[in-house]
Structure formats: structure tokens, C-alpha cells
KEMI-231878 format. One line per 5 residues: their letters; for each residue x, y, z of C-alpha. Coordinates in steps of 0.25 Angstrom, whole numbers, plus 5000, padded with zeros to 4 digits. Example, Ala and Ser with C-alpha at 12.3 -4.5 7.8 and 13.67 -1.06 7.14 Angstrom:
AS	5049:4982:5031  5055:4996:5029
***
This chain:
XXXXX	4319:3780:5220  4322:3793:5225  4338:3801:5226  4345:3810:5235  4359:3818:5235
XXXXX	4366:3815:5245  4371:3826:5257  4383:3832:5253  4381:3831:5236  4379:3841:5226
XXXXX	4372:3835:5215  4373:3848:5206  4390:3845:5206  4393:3844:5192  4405:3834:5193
XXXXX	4395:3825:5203  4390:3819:5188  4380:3807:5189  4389:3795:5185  4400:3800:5195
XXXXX	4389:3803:5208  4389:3792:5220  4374:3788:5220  4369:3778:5232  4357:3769:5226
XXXXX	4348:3762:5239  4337:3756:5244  4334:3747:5232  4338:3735:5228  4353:3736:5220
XXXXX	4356:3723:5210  4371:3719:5212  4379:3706:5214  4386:3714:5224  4374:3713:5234
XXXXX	4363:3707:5231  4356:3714:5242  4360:3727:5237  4350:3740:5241  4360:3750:5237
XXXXX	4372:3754:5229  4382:3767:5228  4385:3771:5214  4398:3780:5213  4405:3785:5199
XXXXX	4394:3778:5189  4399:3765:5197  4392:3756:5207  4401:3759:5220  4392:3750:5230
XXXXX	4380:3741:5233  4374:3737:5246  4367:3738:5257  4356:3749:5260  4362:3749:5276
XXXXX	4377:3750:5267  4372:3760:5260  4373:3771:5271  4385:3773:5268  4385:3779:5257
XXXXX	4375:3789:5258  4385:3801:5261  4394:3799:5250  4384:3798:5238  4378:3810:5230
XXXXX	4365:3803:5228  4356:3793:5236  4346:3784:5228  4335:3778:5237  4332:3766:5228
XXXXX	4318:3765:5234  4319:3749:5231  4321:3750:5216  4331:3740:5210  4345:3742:5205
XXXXX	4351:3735:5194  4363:3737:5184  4358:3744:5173  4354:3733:5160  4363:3732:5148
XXXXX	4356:3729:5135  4366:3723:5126  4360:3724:5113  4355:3736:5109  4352:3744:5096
XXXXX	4349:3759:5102  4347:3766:5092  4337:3759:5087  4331:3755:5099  4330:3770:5102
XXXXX	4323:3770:5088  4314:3760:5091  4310:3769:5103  4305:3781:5096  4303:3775:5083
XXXXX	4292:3764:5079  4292:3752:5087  4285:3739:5081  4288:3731:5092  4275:3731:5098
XXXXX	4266:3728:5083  4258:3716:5084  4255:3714:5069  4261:3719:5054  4248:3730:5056
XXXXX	4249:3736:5069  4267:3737:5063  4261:3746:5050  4252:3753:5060  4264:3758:5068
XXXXX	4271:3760:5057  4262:3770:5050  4260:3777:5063  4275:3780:5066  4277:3785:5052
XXXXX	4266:3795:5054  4271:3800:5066  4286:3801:5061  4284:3808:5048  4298:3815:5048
XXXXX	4306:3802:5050  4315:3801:5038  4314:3783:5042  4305:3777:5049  4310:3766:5059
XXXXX	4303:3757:5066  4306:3742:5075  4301:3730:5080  4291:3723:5071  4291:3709:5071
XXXXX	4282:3702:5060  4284:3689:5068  4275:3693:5079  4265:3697:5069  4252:3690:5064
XXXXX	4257:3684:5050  4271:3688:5053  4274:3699:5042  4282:3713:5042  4277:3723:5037
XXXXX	4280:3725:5020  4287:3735:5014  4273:3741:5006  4265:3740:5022  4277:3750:5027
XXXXX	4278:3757:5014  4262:3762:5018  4263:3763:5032  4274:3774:5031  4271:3782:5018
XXXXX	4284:3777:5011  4294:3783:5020  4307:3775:5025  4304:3765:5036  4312:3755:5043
XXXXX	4307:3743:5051  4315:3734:5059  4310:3720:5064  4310:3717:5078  4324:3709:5077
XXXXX	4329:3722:5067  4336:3713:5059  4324:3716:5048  4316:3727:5045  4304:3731:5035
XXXXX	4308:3746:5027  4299:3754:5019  4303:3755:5003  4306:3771:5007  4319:3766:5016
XXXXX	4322:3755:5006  4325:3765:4997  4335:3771:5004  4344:3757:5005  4351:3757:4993
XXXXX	4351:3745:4987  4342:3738:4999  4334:3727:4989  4347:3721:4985  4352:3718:5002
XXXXX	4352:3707:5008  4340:3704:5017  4331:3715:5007  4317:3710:5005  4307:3717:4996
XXXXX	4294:3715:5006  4300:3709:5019  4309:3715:5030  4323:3716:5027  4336:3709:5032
XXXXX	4351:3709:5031  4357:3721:5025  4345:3725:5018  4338:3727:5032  4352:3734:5037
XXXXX	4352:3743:5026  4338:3748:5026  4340:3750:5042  4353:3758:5039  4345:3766:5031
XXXXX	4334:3768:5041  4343:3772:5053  4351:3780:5044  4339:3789:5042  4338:3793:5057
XXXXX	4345:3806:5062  4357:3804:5072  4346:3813:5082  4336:3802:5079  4347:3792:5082
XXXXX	4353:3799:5094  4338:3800:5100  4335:3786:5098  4346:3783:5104  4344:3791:5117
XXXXX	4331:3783:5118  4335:3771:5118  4345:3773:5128  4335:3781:5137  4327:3769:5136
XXXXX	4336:3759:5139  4341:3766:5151  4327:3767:5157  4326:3752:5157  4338:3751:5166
XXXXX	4349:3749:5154  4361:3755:5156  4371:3751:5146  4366:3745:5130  4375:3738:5119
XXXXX	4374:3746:5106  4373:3733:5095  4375:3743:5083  4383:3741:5070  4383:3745:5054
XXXXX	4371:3735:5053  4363:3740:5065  4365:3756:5065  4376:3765:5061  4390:3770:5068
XXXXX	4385:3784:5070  4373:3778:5077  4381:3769:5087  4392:3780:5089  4379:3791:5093
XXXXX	4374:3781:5102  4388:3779:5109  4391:3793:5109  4376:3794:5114  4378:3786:5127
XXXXX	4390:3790:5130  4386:3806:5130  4373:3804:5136  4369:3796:5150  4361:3783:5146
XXXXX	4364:3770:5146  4378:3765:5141  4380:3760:5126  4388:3748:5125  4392:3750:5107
XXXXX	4392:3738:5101  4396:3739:5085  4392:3726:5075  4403:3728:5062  4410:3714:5059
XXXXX	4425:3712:5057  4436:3722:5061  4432:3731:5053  4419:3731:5061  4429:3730:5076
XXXXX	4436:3742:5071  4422:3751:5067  4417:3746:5084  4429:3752:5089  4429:3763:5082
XXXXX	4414:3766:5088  4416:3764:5100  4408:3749:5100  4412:3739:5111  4413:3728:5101
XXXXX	4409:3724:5086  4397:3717:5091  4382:3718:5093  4375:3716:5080  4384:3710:5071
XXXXX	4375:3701:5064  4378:3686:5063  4364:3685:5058  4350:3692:5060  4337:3689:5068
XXXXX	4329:3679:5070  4316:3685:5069  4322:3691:5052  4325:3676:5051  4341:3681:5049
XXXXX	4346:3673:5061  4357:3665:5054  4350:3651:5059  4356:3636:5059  4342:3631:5053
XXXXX	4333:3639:5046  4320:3647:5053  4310:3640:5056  4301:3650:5049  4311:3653:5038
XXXXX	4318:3645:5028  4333:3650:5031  4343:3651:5042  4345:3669:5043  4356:3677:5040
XXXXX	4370:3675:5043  4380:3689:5042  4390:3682:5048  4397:3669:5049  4407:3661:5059
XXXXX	4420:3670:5052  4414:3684:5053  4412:3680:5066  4426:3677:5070  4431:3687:5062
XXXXX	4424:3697:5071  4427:3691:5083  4442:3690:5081  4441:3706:5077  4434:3708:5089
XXXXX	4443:3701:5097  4454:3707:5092  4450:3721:5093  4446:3719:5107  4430:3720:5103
XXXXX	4418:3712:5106  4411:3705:5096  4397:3702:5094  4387:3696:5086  4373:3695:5083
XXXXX	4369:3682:5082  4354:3677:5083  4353:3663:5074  4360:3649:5079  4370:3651:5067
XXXXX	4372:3666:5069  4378:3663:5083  4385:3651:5078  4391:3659:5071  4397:3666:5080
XXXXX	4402:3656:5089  4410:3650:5077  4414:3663:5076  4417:3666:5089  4426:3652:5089
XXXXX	4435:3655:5078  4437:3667:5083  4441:3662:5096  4451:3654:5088  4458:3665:5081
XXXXX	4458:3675:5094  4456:3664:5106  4445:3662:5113  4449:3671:5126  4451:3683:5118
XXXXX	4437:3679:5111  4431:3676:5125  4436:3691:5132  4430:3699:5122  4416:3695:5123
XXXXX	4410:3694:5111  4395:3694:5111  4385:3689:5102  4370:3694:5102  4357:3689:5101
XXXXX	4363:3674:5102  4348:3669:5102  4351:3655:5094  4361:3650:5102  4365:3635:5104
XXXXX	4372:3625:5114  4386:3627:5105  4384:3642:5103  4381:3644:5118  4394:3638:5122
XXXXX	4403:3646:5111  4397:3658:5118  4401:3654:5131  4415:3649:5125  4418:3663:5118
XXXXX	4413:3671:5128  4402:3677:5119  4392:3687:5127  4377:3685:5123  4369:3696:5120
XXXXX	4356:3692:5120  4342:3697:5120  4331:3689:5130  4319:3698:5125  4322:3692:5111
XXXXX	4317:3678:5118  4305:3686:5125  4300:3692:5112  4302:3680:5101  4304:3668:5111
XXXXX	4292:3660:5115  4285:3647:5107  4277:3659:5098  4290:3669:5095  4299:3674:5086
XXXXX	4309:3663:5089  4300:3651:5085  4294:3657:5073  4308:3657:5068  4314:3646:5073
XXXXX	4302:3636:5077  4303:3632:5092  4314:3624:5095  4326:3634:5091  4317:3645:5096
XXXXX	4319:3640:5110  4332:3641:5109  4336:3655:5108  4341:3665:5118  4346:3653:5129
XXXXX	4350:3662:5138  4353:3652:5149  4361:3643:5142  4369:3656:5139  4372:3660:5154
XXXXX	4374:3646:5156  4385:3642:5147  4391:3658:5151  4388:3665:5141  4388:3679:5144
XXXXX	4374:3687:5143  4370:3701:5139  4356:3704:5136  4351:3715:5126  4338:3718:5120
XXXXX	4345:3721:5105  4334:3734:5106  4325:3737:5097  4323:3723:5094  4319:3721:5111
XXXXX	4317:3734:5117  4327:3737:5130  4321:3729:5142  4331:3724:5150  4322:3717:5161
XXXXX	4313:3712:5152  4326:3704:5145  4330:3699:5158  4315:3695:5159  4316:3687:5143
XXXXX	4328:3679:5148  4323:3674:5161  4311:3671:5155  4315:3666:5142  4305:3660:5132
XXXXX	4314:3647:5135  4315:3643:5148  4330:3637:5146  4333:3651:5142  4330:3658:5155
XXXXX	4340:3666:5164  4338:3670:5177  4335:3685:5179  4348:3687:5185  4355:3681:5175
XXXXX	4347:3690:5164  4350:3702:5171  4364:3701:5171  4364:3697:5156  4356:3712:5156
XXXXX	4365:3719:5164  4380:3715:5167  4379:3705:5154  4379:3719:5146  4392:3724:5152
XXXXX	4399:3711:5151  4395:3709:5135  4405:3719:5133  4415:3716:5142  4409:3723:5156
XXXXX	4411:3714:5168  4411:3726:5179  4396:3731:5174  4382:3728:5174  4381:3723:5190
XXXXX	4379:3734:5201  4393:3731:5209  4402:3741:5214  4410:3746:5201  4401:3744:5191
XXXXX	4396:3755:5183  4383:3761:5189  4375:3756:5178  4361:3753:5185  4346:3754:5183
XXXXX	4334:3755:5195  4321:3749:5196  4309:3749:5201  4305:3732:5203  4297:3722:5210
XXXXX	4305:3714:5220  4319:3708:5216  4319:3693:5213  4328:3681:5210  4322:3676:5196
XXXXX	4327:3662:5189  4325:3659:5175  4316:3648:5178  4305:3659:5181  4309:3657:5198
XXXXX	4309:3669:5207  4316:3670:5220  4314:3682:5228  4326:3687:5233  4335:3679:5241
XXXXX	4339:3683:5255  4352:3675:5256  4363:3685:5252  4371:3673:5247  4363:3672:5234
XXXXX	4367:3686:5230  4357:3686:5221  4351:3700:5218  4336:3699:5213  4332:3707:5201
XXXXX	4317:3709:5197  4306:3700:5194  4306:3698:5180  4296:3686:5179  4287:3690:5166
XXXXX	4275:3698:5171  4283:3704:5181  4285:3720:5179  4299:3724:5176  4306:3735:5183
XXXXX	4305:3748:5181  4318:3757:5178  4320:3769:5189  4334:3774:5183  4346:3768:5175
XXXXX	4361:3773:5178  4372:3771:5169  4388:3773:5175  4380:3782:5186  4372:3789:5178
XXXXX	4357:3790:5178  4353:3787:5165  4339:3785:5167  4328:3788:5178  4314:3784:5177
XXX	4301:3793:5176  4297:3783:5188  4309:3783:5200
***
């Protein structure tokens, strides 16, 4: 992919700023509804201004400051992940990640070597181990971790982090920690033991260390092509100062933009969103917890556990919320994992709709995330209150299967029912994908990938349906319906790629090779097909703003 100035512009003009440039993009192949035999598009004012035709695109060569000669590549609206924990995530990138450890040993191992090679750290943090994937199925104890880091202070989330395993030196500092909900003397900790010891934990970290892991994650998510993130925070999750930094953060520095998302309950909790600058009081406002920490709130106990989870909030807080919400002129939002948990929340959301009517319910779309155990009856009060799904389809690819996660706790027949994304999109349910970071890492094709080629075959999307749950799904979970598609007067929000050849891709594993009758209108995207290699980021702009640009372009 190479650049040129045009003839006739001075590039060094101090009022011709990036975001306000006019930049012609050809020779490629450009992804829009608008044409799907589009080689080129004209981007004006951080907005797409045109897409066409290489032939048309002569035209425009004199009136633009820069010319991109696409050399083939791809161009795609820029992915929106919409679930993310950044700070964390950026944590999780320059900090111990446990995501890879086959066994409870090769975990201690890891362990003992980041503490040696961070002796000035006033905590030690560290994600991702999951004891389920181990042989014998154990986390480590508190006396294995008390060793492996000389007694200092260490905090440990599970791969779900709705648990963790701590040191006896970080326990000290809760006060009062043993007498908490969820505190277990030798076993990973839950409920409002788990949130105090993490407060505790993150509380230790500079705001430099913050701001830095911050900038990582966001550096990272904008060289896989992601242009815009949703912010899941709240008192439970991370503290104000930290979502306040990362707003400032995105809006002071170019990267990809930060959709905030702040999860406090009642109008006391509506008026703290406002007051932080947070789309809505939404994201993870916990009904319940995970099913891998068996504290999915559950109809009928786990199958490997005699009880049903955790519930932190019933049918009436549910409503309550939602009638605050909707009277504020906020989105509400759930997290919601477990059959009961998103039962819940539909009975909620229907006496809710009875105080405030259901068109003033319906127009604020309110959203639920996770949504994993979800029936026939939940499915439609989804569709009937005009709840958006933010849903994760790498939680399928990593604990789905005969042999996952999903079946250990739920034996096999309500394991195959999880995360029916078809049935979703077919009873018009509105679709977001995320990747709830750290819990998956950021990978915004490899998600398309997990839900066209769903453990569950009834489950299946097509690829096209996929990507648009990962790209304009994003933008309209919040109430963007102009955003997310590359046609003229949509933000210039967009990512390149290098790829194999652009197919057609159904969810029943069919691919059709591009069709030549302009009447389907049907823009291919990549092979995606498991095996086949994914494409490879060449740069990511944001409002017209380069954002990110490959070692490799």
C-alpha cells in the first residue's frame, strides 16, 4: 500500500490536520452496501464522502490532498468491541498472563518467575488461569502462592474474573475480608470478598501504571482493526478515577474511540453515570456471576455443583433500574449469564414497560450482556423490549464442545444450548459482539469465525451477519444507526487488510465465490473457514485519523 500528495497540496499546512484532509483510497477492494463492487472510496472531513468505481475515481484525483494506492488490500469499517475492561486488558498485556498454563504447575512456575522479575511492584497482578482446563481441576491454594512469591501481595483473577486466588499478604490489607461474602479460607474467592481483595489490588497501582496500561490496550486494539470499544466499568469492576482517565485518555490522544459504560444501580447509580460522562448505567451490573465460579444464578442446580449460583439482583431491582434509566434518558444494562439471571431481567424489563410503556422502553435500547442461557420465552422478551444482546462468541469457541467448560457445569443437554445466536437474529434481536477482555483477548475476526462456526451447529451465523453484529451492531447498541458501514456520511472509521480472496460464507460451512450479478449486492468478506489464515491489519483510522499503521504496509 503505498501514498502520494497530490499536486497542488502542502502537507506541512498546519490548519490541513489529518481528520479534516480529503484522502482518495484505490485499487482495492472497499466493503460497503453502497456498492458492492466498490475499488475505491474518497474520505473528506473525518467522513466517508464517496465509494465507487476505480474508472469514477478519476475524478477526484485533483481535489484531494492524498492518494492511497490500495494495492488490493481490503477496506472494512473499523470493528467495535463492545465489551471491554481496558484497563485491565492493558494489564493483562504487560503483566502475567496465565491464559496459556496447561496445569496448576506450569501456573506456580509463571508465577514465581514474574515475581522475580518485578521485585519493586507494590502488588503483583496477574489473569487468566483456569483450573477447569487442568489435570485434576484444582487452583492454586493460598500456602502454594504464599511460596511461590515470598509473601508479598498477589492477586489472581480466573479466566471469567468473577473469582480470584490472593496471597495472605493482600488479605491483610482487606479489612475485615474473612467475614465477606464469597471469603474462603483455602479456595478462590467470590462476591464481595473477591470485590474487596481486587479493589484492594488495583488500588495499589499508580495512576502512571494505570494510564500506561491503558494506552496499551488501546494500541492494541487498534492494530486489529478496532476503531471504537465499550468501557463495561463500575464500583464493582475499577474505580471512577480509572474510567474518568480513560475518557479523558481517548478523547486527548488519537486511538480508538471509548464508548463509557458505568454499572451503579438505582438513581442514585443514573445520576453517578451522568455525572461521568457514561452513555448509560449499564455494562456489568451484575444480576449474577459466571458460570465457570459456579455463580450463574441457575433455574436447576449445576451439574457438577449442588446449588443454583449467586443472584445480586431480582425482577424489582431490575425494574427499578430500568424505569430510572428510562426516565433519565440512559440505557440500561445487565450482565446476565444464568437462565434465571436473564429471566430476571425480562421480568424486569416487563414491569418496567408497564410503569413507563413499552415504546419509551423499547427506544432507549437497553442491553443485556453475556445473555448465554437464554430460552424460547427469554428470546422473545428480548425482541418485544427492544433489548440489544451483547454477546461474546469466543466464550462458545473456548468452553463449548462435548469436552468444555459448558458441559462440566452443566452436563450436555443445557450445554448445547448456550449462546444461540441464530435464534437471536431471527426473532430480531439486535446483536453486538464483544470479547469482555481479559476474559478473551481482542480478536475481532476470530469472533466472527466462533459464531459462524459455532460449537452447535443451530447456532451458526453467516459470516456477513457476524460482521455486522462486530461492526455496525457496535454503534447501534448505543443508539448509532448512521455508523459502522462505509457509506457516504458515516464517520471515517475504517481498517485495511492484507487477505486471501473475498468470499460469500453461509453458516452451514458453504462458500460461494463471489457472485458476478450485481443484483445480489452482496459484498464478500474473507475466508474464515477454521484453518484458514486471518487477515492481517495494514492501518486503522478513526474519524480520519490514522490511528494505527503496521510494521508491514
Amino acid at each position: 500500500m503505498s501514498e502520494s500528495t497530490a499536486p497542488g497540496t502542502d502537507s506541512r499546512d498546519p490548519q490541513a490536520t489529518e481528520d479534516h484532509r480529503t484522502v482518495l483510497l484505490r485499487g482495492g477492494e472497499v466493503h460497503s452496501p453502497a456498492d458492492p463492487f466498490a475499488t475505491a472510496m474518497v474520505v473528506e472531513r473525518g467522513h466517508v464522502a464517496w465509494v465507487g468505481s476505480e474508472g469514477a475515481a478519476d475524478a477526484f484525483t485533483d481535489g484531494v490532498d492524498e492518494v492511497v494506492d490500495l494495492e488490493g488490500c481490503l477496506v472494512t469499517p473499523a470493528f467495535t468491541d463492545a465489551h471491554v475492561h481496558t484497563t485491565a486488558t492493558g494489564l493483562a498485556l504487560t503483566g502475567l498472563d496465565l491464559t496459556g498454563a496447561r496445569s496448576l504447575d506450569e501456573a506456580l512456575v509463571l508465577v514465581r518467575e514474574h515475581a522475580a522479575s518485578r521485585p519493586d511492584d507494590t502488588v503483583l497482578l496477574g489473569h487468566g488461569w483456569d483450573a477447569a482446563r487442568w489435570p485434576g481441576g484444582r487452583p492454586p491454594t493460598r500456602g502454594e502462592l504464599d511460596e511461590a512469591v515470598g509473601g508479598r501481595p498477589l492477586y489472581l483473577s480466573r479466566i471469567d474474573v468473577h473469582s480470584a486466588v490472593a496471597t495472605t499478604a493482600l488479605l491483610d490489607l482487606v479489612p475485615g475480608v474473612t467475614g465477606r461474602t464469597g471469603f474462603h479460607p483455602d479456595a478462590p474467592l467470590t462476591g464481595d470478598a473477591h470485590h474487596g481483595v481486587r479493589a484492594a489490588a488495583l488500588g495499589a497501582i499508580t495512576p502512571r501504571q494505570r494510564t500506561e496500561a491503558q494506552r496499551a490496550a488501546l494500541r492494541h486494539a487498534a492494530s486489529l482493526g478496532i476503531g471504537s470499544v465499550h468501557e463495561c466499568a463500575g464500583p464493582e469492576i475499577s474505580d471512577e478515577g480509572d474510567f474518568t482517565g480513560l475518557l479523558r485518555l481517548a478523547a486527548d490522544e488519537a486511538g480508538p474511540r471509548v464508548v463509557g459504560y458505568w454499572a451503579e444501580h438505582g438513581a442514585e447509580g443514573v445520576a453517578r453515570a451522568r455525572e461521568l460522562g457514561a452513555v448509560g448505567a449499564a455494562g456489568d451490573l451484575f444480576v449474577d456471576g459466571a458460570l465457570g465460579s459456579h455463580t450463574a444464578r441457575l433455574h436447576e442446580p449445576y451439574a457438577d455443583a449442588a446449588h443454583t449460583g449467586t443472584a445480586h439482583l431480582d425482577a424489582v431491582d431490575v425494574a427499578a433500574h430500568v424505569v430510572a434509566c428510562t426516565e433519565a434518558g440512559l440505557q440500561a444494562g445487565f450482565h446476565a449469564i444464568g437462565d434465571a439471571a436473564v429471566a430476571a431481567v425480562a421480568d424486569g424489563m416487563r414491569a418496567a414497560a408497564e410503569r413507563v410503556g413499552l415504546a419509551r422502553v423499547r427506544a432507549a435500547r437497553h442491553r443485556v450482556e453475556h445473555a448465554e442461557m437464554l430460552t424460547p420465552d427469554t428470546i422473545a422478551a428480548f425482541a418485544e423490549f427492544g433489548l440489544t444482546a451483547s454477546v461474546q462468541p469466543a466464550f462458545d469457541a473456548l468452553w463449548g464442545g462435548d469436552e468444555g467448560m459448558y458441559v462440566q457445569r452443566l452436563g450436555a443437554e443445557r450445554a448445547r444450548t448456550l449462546n444461540p445466536f441464530a435464534a437471536l437474529l431471527r426473532s430480531g434481536v439486535p446483536l453486538a459482539f464483544g470479547s469482555d477482555s481479559p476474559v478473551t483477548p481482542l480478536d475481532p475476526w476470530g469472533t466472527i469465525r466462533a459464531a459462524a462456526f459455532h460449537h452447535t451447529p443451530e447456532h451458526r451465523v453467516s459470516v456477513r451477519a457476524a460482521f455486522t453484529a462486530h461492526t455496525r451492531g457496535g454503534w447501534r447498541a448505543y443508539g448509532r444507526d448512521d455508523a459502522g458501514v462505509l457509506v457516504p456520511g458515516a464517520p471515517a472509521d475504517y481498517a485495511v487488510w492484507r487477505t486471501a480472496d473475498l468470499v460469500v460464507q453461509a453458516p452451514d460451512d458453504r462458500v460461494a465465490r463471489w457472485s458476478t450479478d450485481p443484483r445480489s449486492g452482496t459484498p464478500g468478506l474473507p475466508d474464515l473457514s477454521p484453518g484458514a489464515e486471518l487477515p492481517a491489519c495494514l492501518r486503522t483510522v478513526v474519524g480520519g485519523r490514522t490511528v494505527f499503521v503496521g510494521p508491514d504496509e
